[in-house]
N, C-alpha and C positions, 0 to 999 in steps of 0.2 A: 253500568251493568257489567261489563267486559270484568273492571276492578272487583265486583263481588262475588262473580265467578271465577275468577283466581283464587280470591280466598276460600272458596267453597272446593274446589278442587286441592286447595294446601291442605284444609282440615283433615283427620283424622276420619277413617271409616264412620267406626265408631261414637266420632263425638258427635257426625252428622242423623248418624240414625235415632240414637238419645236422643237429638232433640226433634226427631222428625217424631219420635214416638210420642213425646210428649207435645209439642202442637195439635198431632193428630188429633190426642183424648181434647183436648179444649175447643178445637174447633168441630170435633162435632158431637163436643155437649153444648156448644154455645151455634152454632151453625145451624145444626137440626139436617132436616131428610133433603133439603134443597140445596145444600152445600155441597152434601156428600154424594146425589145424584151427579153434579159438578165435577167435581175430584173423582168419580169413579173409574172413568177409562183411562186416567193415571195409572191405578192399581192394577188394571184389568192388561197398560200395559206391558207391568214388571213380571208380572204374573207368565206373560207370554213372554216376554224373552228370557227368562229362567226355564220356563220350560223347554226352549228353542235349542238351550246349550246341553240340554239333559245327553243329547243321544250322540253327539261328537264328542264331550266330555267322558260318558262311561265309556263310548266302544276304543277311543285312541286313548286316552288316559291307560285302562285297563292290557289292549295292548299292548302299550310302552313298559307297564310295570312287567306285566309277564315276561317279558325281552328283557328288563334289568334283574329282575331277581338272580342270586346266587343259584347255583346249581344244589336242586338237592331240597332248596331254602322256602322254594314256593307252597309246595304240599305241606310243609310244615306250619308255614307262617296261614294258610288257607285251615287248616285244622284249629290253628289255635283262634280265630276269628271265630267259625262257627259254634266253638267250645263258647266262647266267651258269648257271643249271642242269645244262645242257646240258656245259658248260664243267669244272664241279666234279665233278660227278659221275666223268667219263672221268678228270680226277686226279687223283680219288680208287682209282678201280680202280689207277691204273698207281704210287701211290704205295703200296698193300696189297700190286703185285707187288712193287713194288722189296724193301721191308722185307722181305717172305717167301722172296724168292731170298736175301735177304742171309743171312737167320737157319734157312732150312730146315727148317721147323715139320715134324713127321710123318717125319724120317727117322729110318730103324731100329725103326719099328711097322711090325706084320706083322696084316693084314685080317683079322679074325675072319672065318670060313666062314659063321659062324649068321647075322651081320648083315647087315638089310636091311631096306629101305624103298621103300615103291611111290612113283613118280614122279606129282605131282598134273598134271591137265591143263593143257596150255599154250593160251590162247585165239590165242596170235601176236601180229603188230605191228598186221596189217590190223584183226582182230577189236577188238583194245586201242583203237584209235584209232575205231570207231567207237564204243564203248562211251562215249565221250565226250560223244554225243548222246543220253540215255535214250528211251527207245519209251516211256516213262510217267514221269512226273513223280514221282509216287506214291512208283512204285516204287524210283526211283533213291533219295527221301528214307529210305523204308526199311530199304533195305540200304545204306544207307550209302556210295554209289557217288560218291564223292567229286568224280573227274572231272566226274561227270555235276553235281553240285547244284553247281559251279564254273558250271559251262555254263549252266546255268539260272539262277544268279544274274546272270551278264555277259549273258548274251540280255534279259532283265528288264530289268537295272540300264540298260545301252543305250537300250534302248525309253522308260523312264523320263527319260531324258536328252534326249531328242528331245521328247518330250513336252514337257518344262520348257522347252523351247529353240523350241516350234512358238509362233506367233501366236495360232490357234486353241485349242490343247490346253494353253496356260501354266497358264491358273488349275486346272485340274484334276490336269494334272502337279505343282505343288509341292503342293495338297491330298495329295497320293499318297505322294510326296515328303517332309512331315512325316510321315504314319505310318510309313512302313518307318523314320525318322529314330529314331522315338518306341518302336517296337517294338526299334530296334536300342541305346539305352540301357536298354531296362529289363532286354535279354541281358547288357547289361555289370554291371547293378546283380545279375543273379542271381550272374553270373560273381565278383564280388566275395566274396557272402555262401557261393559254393563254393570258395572259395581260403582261409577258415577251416578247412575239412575237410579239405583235400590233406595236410597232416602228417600228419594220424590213418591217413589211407590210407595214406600212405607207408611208416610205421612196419609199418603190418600187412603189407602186400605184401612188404618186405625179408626180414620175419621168415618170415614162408611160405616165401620161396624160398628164404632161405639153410637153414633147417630141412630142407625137400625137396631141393637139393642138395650141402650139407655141403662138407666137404672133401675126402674123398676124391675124389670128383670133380674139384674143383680141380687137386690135385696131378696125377691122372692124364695129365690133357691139360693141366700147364700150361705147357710148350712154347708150345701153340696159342694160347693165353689170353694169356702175356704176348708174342707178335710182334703180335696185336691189336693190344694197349693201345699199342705201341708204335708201330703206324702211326695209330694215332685220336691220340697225341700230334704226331705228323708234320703230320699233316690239320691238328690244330690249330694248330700252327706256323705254315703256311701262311695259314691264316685270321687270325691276328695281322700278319700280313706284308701283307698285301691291305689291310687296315685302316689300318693305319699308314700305307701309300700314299696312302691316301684321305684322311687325316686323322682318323681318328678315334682318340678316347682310351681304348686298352684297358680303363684303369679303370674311367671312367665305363660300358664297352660290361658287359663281367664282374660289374660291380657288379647289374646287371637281368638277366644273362644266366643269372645261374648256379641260379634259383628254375627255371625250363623246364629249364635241365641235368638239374637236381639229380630233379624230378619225372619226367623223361621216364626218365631210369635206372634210378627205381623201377618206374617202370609197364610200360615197354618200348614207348612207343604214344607215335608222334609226332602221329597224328593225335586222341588222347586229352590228349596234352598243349600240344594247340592253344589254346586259351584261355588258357595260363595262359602262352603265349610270344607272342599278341598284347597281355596284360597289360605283357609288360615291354615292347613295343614301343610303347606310349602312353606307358608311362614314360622311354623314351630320346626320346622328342620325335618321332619320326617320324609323317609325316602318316599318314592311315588312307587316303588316294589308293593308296598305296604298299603299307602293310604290308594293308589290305584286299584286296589281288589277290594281293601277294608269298607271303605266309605260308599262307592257305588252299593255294595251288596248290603251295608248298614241302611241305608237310606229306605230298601224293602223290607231285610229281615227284622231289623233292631229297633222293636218302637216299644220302648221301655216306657214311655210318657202316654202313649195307647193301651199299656198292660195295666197302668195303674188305675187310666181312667177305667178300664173295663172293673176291674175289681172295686172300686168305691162304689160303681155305679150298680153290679148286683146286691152292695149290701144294703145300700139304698132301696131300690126296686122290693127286696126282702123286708124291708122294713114299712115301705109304704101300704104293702099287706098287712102286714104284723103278723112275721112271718121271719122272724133271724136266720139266717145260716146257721147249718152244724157245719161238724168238723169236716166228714164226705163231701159233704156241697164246696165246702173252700177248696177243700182237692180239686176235684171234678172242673172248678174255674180256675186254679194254676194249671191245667195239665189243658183242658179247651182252649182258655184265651193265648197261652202260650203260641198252639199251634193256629189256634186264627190269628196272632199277627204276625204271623209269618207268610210272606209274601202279599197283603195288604197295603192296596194304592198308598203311596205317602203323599196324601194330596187332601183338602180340604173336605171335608165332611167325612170322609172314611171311617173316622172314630165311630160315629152312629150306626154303619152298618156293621163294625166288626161287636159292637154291645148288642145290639138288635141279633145275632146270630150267637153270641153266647147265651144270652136267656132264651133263645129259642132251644137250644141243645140242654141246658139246667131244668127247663122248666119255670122259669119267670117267666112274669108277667110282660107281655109284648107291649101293652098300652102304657106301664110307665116310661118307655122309650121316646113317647109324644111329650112325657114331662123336661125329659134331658134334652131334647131339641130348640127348647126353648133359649139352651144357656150353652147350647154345641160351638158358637163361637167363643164365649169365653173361657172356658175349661177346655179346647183346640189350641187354643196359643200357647196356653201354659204346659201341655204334655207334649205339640210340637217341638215346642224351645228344648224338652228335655230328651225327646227322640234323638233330637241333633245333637245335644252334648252326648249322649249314650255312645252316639256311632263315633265319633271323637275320641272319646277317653278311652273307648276299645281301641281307636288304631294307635293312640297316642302308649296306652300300656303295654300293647305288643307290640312297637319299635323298641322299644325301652328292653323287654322282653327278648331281642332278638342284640342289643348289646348297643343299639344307636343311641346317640347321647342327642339332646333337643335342645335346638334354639335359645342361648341363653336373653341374648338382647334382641328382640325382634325392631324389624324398621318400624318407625313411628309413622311414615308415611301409608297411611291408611290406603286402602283398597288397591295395592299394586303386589302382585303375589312375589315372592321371591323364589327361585327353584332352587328345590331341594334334591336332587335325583337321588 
């Protein structure tokens, strides 16, 4: 035992989660529901301790980078983040419309009468944006209010910065300054010793799902399923093309990118598979100036893999009436879904309610949303996986952007981060 745990610890992040993903699918198509009952508190563990690192991760990460940024270099590099967010996101809607008008997912289904689903509340855009400020610090850390413990780290980390930079207040500021420094390595040293466990989770999670939904499900809706994948391969396309502009080497990007792909599919939680896609970002060489503001704030703002679902899934919905979109209505859902997913839990099932709240706002039909829940895990892994490359290839093209040159050879030892300051 001892000897197959060495080699499991030698392997490769990566080679371990491939194959954790692939057992998964087999053991529970061949296992069934009492297997993956089994394996469940596996998943249910990784699940929590990803989420456990979320909030020392964004608020000391986020700190430290504020405190290394160049003078001058932060509002800049903070602009060109939300530019590009901002930016992807709306091509990502209108690149889900294009593929779904091309391919017509949902025509020739006819609505089930029984199906239905109540519409979760909409806070709005005013409410959303202020939510950005927590009325309690506490509380925001609690619930996990992502925006909010952003905000609190860059109010802090600021304060800290000026500190270091006053006459008066130096020596007390970098006293302050090595702790969050000293607390914020010992999250990475945890972060390391939980990237040993993400196969085991992974493995367990596949098999749950695929066991819970089978194939038939697949086949049912798989129309839907595969004009997805096919615009998440688009999106991706896209994101190779940006890159290559920039400079940079797909391989070397792919080679770190694909351990956050590969986990975020299984989990479905961008913001659960935050650590382990700031992991590869120490290991592509980028500074933590960058990916410490980028990647925290991508994890909420940037779900380019939730814009697409949104947009296949109104032409669907559209179609199951018999009822196409025109050209106003595809506006009206790059300009809605845009801003509903923005600021949108990145955490499993979210996708459903931010679709559920776009056809509430267009005027679709609320009860085809009972049809999409059917297949909400499968079409979750594949637009999570792409969430997380999105916020990626955003920090990865504005280092590049900002003149840092990326990790030619990264370690082959899997799951140990390498810093990048």
């Amino acid at each position: 035992m001892t000897y197959l745990w060495k080699r499991y610890l030698q392997a490769s992040l990566i080679l371990r989660v491939t194959v954790a993903l692939v057992l998964g699918v087999l053991v529970g198509i061949v296992g069934g529901d009492e297997v993956a009952v089994w394996l469940a508190p596996l998943g249910d563990l990784l699940l929590r301790l990803l989420t456990f690192l979320i909030v020392p991760i964004v608020l000391f990460t986020l700190m430290v980078g504020v405190n290394q940024s160049r003078e001058g270099s932060a509002g800049r590099v903070g602009g060109k983040v939300f530019l590009y967010y901002l930016g992807s996101s709306a091509l990502a809607i209108t690149v889900g419309l294009s593929v779904a008008t091309l391919f017509s997912p949902g025509s020739g289904m006819t609505l089930i009468d029984s199906a239905s689903f109540s519409v979760p509340d909409n806070p709005g855009v005013v409410d959303a944006l202020l939510n950005i400020v927590p009325g309690n610090i506490v509380a925001a850390f609690a619930e996990l209010n992502m925006l909010g413990i952003i905000f609190t780290a860059l109010v802090f980390g600021i304060a800290l910065l000026k500190m270091r930079q006053s006459e008066q207040q130096h020596a007390l500021g970098e006293q302050l300054y090595q702790v969050i420094e000293g607390l914020n390595e010992v999250t990475l040293k945890v972060m390391s010793g939980v990237l040993h466990f993400v196969p085991i989770g992974v493995f367990a999670i596949v098999a749950e799902t695929v066991s819970q939904q089978g194939m038939e499900t697949l086949l049912s809706l798989g129309d839907m399923v595969m004009v997805l994948y096919i615009a998440l391969g688009a999106q991706l396309l896209i994101y190779c093309a940006v890159m290559l502009l920039f400079g940079v080497k797909l391989r070397s990007f792919f080679s770190e990118a694909r351990t956050p792909m590969a986990t975020a599919f299984a989990t479905q939680s961008s913001s659960g598979t935050l650590p382990i896609t700031i992991n590869a970002a120490q290991r592509l060489g980028i500074p933590k100036s960058i990916y410490g503001f980028s990647l925290p704030l991508g994890a909420t703002l940037n779900m380019d893999g939730a814009a697409i679902r949104i947009a296949i899934s109104a032409v669907f919905a559209a179609n199951v009436i018999g009822a196409p979109l025109d050209l106003m209505s595809m506006v009206q859902i790059v300009l809605i879904g845009t801003l509903v997913t923005v600021g949108t839990a990145g955490v499993p099932g979210a996708g459903i309610i931010m679709i559920a709240t776009v056809f509430a706002q267009v005027g679709l039909p609320i009860e085809t949303v009972a049809l999409l829940t059917a297949i909400d895990a499968l079409v979750g892994m594949g637009a999570t996986a792409l969430n997380v490359t999105g916020d990626l290839v955003g920090t990865t093209v504005i280092a590049r952007s900002e003149g840092h040159t990326l990790a030619e050879a990264p370690d082959e030892e899997g799951g140990h981060a390498v810093e990048n300051a």
